[in-house]
Residue, then its C-alpha position, 0 to 999 in steps of 0.5 A: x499669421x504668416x503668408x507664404x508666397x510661391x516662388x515665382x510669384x509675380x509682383x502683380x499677384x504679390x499687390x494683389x495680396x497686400x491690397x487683400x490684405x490691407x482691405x481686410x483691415x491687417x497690416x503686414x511686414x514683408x520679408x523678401x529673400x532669394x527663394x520666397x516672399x513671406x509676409x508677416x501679417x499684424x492683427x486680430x486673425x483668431x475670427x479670419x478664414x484664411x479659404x479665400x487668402x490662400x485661394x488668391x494665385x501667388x500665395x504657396x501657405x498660409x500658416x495661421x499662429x495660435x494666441 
C-alpha cells in the first residue's frame, strides 16, 4: 500500500500518520522528495479498510496494490 501525502503537509500530521500506521500493526518505509512524502506501507493490507487512513488530514491518496 502506497500512502501518498499532501504537499504542504506538516510534520505533526506526517507523525500522526505513522504512529496510525504503526498502531495498526504495519511497518512502512518513507520516501521524502521535493514536492511529496510518500510512504511505502509493509504488510498484510488485503483485509484493511483504508476510509479512516485517508480520513487522517495530511494524506493526499492511498493506492492500495493488489496480491
Amino acid at each position: 500500500m502506497l500512502v501518498v501525502m499532501k504537499k504542504d503537509v506538516t510534520d505533526e500530521d506526517l507523525q500522526q500518520v505513522k504512529q496510525y500506521l504503526i498502531d495498526e500493526d504495519f511497518d512502512f518505509h518513507q520516501s521524502t522528495g521535493a514536492n511529496r512524502t510518500i510512504l511505502g506501507v509493509i504488510g498484510d493490507t488485503r483485509e484493511f479498510s483504508t476510509v479512516a487512513l485517508e480520513g487522517l488530514p495530511g494524506v493526499h491518496v492511498v493506492f492500495k496494490i493488489p496480491p
